[in-house]
Structures are given as structure tokens and as C-alpha cells.
N, C-alpha and C positions, 0 to 999 in steps of 0.2 A: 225463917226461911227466906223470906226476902232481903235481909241482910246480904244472904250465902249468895243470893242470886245475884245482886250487884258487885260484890267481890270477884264473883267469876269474870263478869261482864267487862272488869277492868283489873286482871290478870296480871296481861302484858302491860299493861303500865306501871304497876305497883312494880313487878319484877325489874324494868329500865329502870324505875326510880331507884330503887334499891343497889343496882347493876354502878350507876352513875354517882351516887354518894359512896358507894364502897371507891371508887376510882377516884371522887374526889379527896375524899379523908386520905386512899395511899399517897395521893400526889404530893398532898399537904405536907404528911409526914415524912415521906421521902426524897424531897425535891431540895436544892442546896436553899440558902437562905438567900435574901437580895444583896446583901454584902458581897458574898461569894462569888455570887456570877458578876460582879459589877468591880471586884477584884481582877477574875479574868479577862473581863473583855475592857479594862479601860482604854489598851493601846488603841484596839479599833475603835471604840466612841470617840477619842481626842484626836485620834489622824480625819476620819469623817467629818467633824466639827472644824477641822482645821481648812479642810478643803471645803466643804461647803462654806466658811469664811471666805476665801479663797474668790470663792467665784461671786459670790454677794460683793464680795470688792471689786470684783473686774467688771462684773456689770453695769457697776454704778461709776465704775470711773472711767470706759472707754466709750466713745464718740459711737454713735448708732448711726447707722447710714440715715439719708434723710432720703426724703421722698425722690428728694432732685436727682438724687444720684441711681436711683435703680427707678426702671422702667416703669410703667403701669402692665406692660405686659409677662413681664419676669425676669428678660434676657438678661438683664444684670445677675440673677441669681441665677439662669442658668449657666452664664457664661463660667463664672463664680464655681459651679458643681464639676463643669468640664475641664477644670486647671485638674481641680483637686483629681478627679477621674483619671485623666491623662499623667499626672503625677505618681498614682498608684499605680495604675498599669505601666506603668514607664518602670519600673523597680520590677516589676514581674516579667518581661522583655528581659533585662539582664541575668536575673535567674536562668531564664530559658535559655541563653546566651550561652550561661556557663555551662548546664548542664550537657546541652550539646557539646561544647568542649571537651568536658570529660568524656561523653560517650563517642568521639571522632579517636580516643585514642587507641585504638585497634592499629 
């Protein structure tokens, strides 16, 4: 009897445990092999691989700013963020530009 009563007591675990090797064994069995998927997906591992090359090279071979040249206070780097800012919005102005264009042709 006390057997029965500890089996009760842990139920719901026996049943997960059961739930999750049944899940495990389909996946087993049914899942492709590592060939297979390593078949499909080489284009994306080798272009990934190629760019993250890519920037591992650029890192190491382009000049980092040094201290002398940006501020202790940032302005370099924000000056730096407001080209690029004004850059983008400056393409988004022309947009707008156009679109007004077309909608003036009434």
C-alpha cells in the first residue's frame, strides 16, 4: 500500500516523464539526419562565414580613432551621428518632395 501511495504522489511526473521521452524517441525518428539539413543550409553557413570573415578583416585592418581625435566629452561622436542623421533625413525630404509633386497634379 505504501508503494500505491508514493506512485500517486508523483503522478504528474511519471506522466511528463513519459509525455517527453515519447516526444523525444518521435523526434529521433523523425527528424532529417545532420547531413541533410547541413546539405540545405550550406549556402547560408558559407555567405555568414564569409562576412563575418569579412568584418574580422576590416576590424583588424582599419585605423581606430584615437583618443586625440574625439573629445573626452563625445562631440566627435555626436557630431559623427548628426552627418549620418541629416543624411537620412535628407533622402526622406526628397521623397516628400516627390510625392507632393505627384499630388499637385490636379
Amino acid at each position: 500500500m505504501e508503494f500505491r501511495e508514493k506512485l500517486l504522489q508523483f503522478k504528474f511526473h511519471i506522466v511528463f516523464a513519459f509525455l517527453f521521452s515519447l516526444l523525444i524517441a518521435a523526434l529521433v525518428t523523425f527528424s532529417p539526419g545532420f547531413l541533410t539539413v547541413l546539405s540545405y543550409f550550406w549556402p547560408l553557413f558559407l555567405s555568414t562565414a564569409l562576412f563575418l570573415a569579412a568584418v574580422f578583416f576590416f576590424a583588424r585592418t582599419s585605423d581606430l580613432p584615437t583618443s586625440s581625435t574625439i573629445s573626452s566629452d563625445g562631440s566627435g561622436v555626436k557630431l559623427a551621428a548628426e552627418g549620418i542623421l541629416d543624411y537620412v533625413v535628407g533622402g526622406q525630404e526628397e521623397e516628400s518632395d516627390l510625392l507632393d509633386s505627384f499630388t499637385k497634379l490636379d
